[in-house]
N, C-alpha and C positions, 0 to 999 in steps of 0.2 A: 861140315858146312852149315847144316841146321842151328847147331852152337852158336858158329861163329853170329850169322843172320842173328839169331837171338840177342845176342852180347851187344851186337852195333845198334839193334833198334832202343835196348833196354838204355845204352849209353846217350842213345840219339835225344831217348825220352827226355834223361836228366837234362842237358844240353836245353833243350825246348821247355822246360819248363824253369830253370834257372834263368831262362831270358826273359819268358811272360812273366815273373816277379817284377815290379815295378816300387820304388823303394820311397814314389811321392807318398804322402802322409793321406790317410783317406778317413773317411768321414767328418762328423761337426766340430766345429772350429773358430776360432774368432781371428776376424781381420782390425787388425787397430791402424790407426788413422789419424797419423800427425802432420798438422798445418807447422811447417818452419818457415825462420826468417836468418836472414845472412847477411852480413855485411854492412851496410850504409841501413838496411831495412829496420824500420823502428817496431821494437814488437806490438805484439795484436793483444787486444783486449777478448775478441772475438771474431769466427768466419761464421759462413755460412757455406758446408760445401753438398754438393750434388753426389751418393754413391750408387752408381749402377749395378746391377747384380739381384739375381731371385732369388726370393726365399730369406733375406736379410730380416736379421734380430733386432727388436730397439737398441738405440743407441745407447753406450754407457759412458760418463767421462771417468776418463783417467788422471792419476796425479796433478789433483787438484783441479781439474776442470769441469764443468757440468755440459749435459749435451741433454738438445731434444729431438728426436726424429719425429717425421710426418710423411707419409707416402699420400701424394693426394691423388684424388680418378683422374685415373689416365696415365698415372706415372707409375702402374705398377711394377715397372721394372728397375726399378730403383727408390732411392727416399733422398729427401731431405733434412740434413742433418745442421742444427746450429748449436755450436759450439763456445764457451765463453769461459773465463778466468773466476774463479770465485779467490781468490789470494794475490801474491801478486804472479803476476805472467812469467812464466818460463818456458811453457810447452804448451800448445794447443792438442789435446788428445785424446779419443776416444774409442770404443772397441764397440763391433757389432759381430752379434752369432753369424755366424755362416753354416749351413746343412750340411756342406760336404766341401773341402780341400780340395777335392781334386777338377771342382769345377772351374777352377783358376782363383784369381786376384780381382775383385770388386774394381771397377775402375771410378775415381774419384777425379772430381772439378771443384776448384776453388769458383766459387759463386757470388760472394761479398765477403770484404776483407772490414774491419772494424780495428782502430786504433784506441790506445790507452784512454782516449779523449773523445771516445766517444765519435770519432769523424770517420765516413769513410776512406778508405785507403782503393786507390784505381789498383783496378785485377792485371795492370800489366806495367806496375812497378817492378823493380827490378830487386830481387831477394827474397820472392815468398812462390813457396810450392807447397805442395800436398804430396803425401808418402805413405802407402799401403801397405802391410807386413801383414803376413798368414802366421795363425801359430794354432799350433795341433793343443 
């Protein structure tokens, strides 16, 4: 009977501890952060978007883009990041560190839209969003 009690707890063990395994990716990390445009939307020369989240890395651009962050007092729970084309426009996109994965997905707002021409573009035209992706 002792065995058996032995055998169940040792099995129950693996059981409880194959389940506390968690298979989200964990520690520092970078969230990159592309403004698109779809459809009728004429592309962006540059945004400006708001990324909320603690502990956020300056901003980098990506594939051909330049980016600058600024967290000003009082907004230290996020920054401000402007983002622009240095070539010609295909993708607005930028990547910030992040400390740790597992504290989610930065939440990101488009702020000011900027056109090829320099004009701005209203933030509730139809075909432009902002899109977060985590990578380990």
């Amino acid at each position: 009977m002792t065995r058996r009690l032995l055998a169940l707890a040792s099995g129950l063990g693996l059981v409880l501890g194959a389940v506390g395994c968690d298979s989200s990716p964990r520690g520092p990390g970078s969230a990159v952060v592309t403004v698109e445009w779809e459809g009728e939307a004429a592309p962006l020369g540059a945004a400006k978007v708001f990324l909320g989240g603690e502990g956020l890395g300056q901003a980098r651009g990506e594939e051909g883009a330049e980016a600058w962050s600024h967290t000003p007092p009082g907004e230290e729970g996020g920054m401000r990041v402007v983002v622009i084309h240095t070539g010609s426009p295909s993708v607005l996109r930028f990547s910030v560190e992040v400390p740790d994965l597992q504290r989610g997905t930065p939440q990101a707002t488009l702020w000011r839209l900027v056109d090829q021409d320099n004009r701005l573009v209203p933030l509730d035209a139809p075909g432009y969003r902002v899109r977060v992706a985590l990578m380990p």
